[in-house]
N, C-alpha and C positions, 0 to 999 in steps of 0.2 A: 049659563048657570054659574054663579060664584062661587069661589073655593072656599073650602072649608077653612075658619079660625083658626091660625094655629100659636099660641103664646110668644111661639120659639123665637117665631120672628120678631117682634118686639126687646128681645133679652141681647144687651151690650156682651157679647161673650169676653171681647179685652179688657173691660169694664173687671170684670168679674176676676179674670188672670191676674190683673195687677194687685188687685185688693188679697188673692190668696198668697201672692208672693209677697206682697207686704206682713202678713200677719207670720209668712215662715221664717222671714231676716228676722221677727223680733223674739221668734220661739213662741210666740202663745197664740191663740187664737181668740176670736170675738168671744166674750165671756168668761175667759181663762181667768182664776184666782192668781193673786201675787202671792210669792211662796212665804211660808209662815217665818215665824221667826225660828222655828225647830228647823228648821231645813237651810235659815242661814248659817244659822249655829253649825249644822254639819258641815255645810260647806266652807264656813272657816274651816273648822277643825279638820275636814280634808285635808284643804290648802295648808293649813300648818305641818300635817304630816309629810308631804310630801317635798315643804320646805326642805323639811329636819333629815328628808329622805337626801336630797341633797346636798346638804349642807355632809351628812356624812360622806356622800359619794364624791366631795370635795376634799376631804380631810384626808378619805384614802388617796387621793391622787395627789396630798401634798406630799403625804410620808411614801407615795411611791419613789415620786421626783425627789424626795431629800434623800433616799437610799442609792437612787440612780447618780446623783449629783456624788455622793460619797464613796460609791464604787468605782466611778471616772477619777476621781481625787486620788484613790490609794493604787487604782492601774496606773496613772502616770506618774504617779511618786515613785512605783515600781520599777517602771520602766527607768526613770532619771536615777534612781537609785544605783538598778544595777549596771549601768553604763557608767556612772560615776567610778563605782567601785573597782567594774572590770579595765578602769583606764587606772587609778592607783594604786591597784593590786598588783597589775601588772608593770607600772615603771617602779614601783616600792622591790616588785620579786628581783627586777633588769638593777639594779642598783646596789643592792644588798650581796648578790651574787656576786658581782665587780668587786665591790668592796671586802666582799669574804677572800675573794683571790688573794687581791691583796695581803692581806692580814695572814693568810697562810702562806704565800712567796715571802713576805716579810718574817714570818715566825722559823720557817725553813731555813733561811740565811741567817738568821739570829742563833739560830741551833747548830748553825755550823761555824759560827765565829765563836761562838762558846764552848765548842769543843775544841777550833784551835787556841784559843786562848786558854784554855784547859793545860793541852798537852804543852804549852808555852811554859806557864807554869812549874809541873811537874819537870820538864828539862832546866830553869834555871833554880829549881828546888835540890834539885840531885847536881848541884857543882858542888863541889867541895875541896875550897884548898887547902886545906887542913892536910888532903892526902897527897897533894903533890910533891913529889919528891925532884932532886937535883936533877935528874934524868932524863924525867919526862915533863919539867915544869915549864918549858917554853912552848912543848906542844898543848899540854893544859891549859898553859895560858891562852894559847891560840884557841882551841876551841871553844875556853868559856867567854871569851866574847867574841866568838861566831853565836853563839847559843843568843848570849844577853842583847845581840844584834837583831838574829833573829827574830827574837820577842819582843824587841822593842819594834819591829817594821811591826809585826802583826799587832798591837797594840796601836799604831798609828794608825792602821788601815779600818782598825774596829775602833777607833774617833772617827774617824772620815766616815762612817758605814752609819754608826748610832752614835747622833748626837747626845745619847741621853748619859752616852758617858766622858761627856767633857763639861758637866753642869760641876760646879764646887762643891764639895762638902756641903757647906753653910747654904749653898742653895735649893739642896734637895730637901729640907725640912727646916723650914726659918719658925722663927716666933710664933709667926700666924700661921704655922701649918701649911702652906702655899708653896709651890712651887716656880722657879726664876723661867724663862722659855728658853731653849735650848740657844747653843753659842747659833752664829751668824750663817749663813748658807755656804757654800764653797762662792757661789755665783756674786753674795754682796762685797769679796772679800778683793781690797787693794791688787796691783798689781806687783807690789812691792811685797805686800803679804801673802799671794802667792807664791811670788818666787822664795819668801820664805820658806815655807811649806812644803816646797817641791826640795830642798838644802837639807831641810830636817827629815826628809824620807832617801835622801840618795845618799847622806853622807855617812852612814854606817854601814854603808857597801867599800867605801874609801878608806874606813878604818882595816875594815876587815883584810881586803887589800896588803894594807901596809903592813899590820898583823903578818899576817902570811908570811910577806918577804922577809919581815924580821926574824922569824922563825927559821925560815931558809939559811937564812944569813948566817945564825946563830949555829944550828947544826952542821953548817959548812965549818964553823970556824973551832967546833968539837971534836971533828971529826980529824 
């Protein structure tokens, strides 16, 4: 007896697969409308928004990166800043301190040449030979040039100390308001001008000396 008809078997069923996977790649199906112009319209205008939506989400990412960029700027300018400084500050402090020393061992010795140049002073201020009489005028004599000796070494030794006071007259205040540089070093000075120098400080020990003995001399021959 023959089997019953049945459609099924006649029907391409991969026939049928490929025609529905075809009409799902293009989104529509057999019969579907084309979308209107309302609905292109939205769909620009979607699309524009969502532009505009990035385009902001661009502009925050630029001014994030330029904040980022200008807080790396002012941390290393930081950093080179305070390196620079803590290198200047500190050879400016090492410097200045040296130099202070200085200026106070200099201003110390300066205060004390001025005070024996002071008391120099006041001793060849208080000679007076007005009072020397017959008696004691040979010892007067003696002492005031021991005194004037005296003060002339210490005057020597305070040229030799501060140059500022072997400048001339005329060169501590010229025309121009300007002042000349002090005389020459001990170090640039001749050896001939040396040994000047060393004549002009020992030879009022040779007066003094001789002084003395005449004095000696003279009391022996009073007596």
């Amino acid at each position: 007896m023959p089997a019953e008809f049945d459609e099924s078997d006649f029907v391409d069923r991969d026939f049928q697969s490929a025609q529905k996977s075809g009409w799902g790649a293009t989104g529509s199906s057999p019969g579907a409308r084309p979308p209107s112009r309302e609905e292109l319209e939205a769909k620009v205008g979607e699309t524009q928004q969502r532009l505009q939506e990035l385009k902001r989400v661009q502009d925050e990412l630029e001014r994030e990166r330029a904040a980022l960029e200008e807080a790396r700027r002012r941390r290393s300018e930081f950093q080179t800043g305070r390196e620079e400084m803590l290198e200047h500050l500190t050879r400016g402090i090492g410097l200045l301190e040296e130099a202070e020393f200085g200026v106070r061992r200099d201003a110390e010795q300066m205060a004390k040449t001025l005070g024996e140049l002071r008391d120099s002073l006041i001793k060849v201020q208080s000679l007076n030979d007005q009072a020397w009489t017959q008696e004691n005028y040979s010892v007067e004599l003696t002492r005031g040039l021991t005194t004037i000796e005296n003060a002339r070494m210490e005057w020597n030794a305070a040229q030799l100390k501060w140059p500022v006071l072997t400048r001339k007259p005329e060169a501590e205040g010229g025309a121009d308001g300007s002042n000349k540089p002090a005389v020459t070093a001990l170090t640039d000075l001749t050896l001939v001008q040396l040994a000047k120098l060393g004549l002009a400080v020992t030879w009022p020990l040779a007066v003094i000396a001789l002084a003395t003995a005449v004095a000696l001399l003279l009391i022996l021959i009073y007596r």
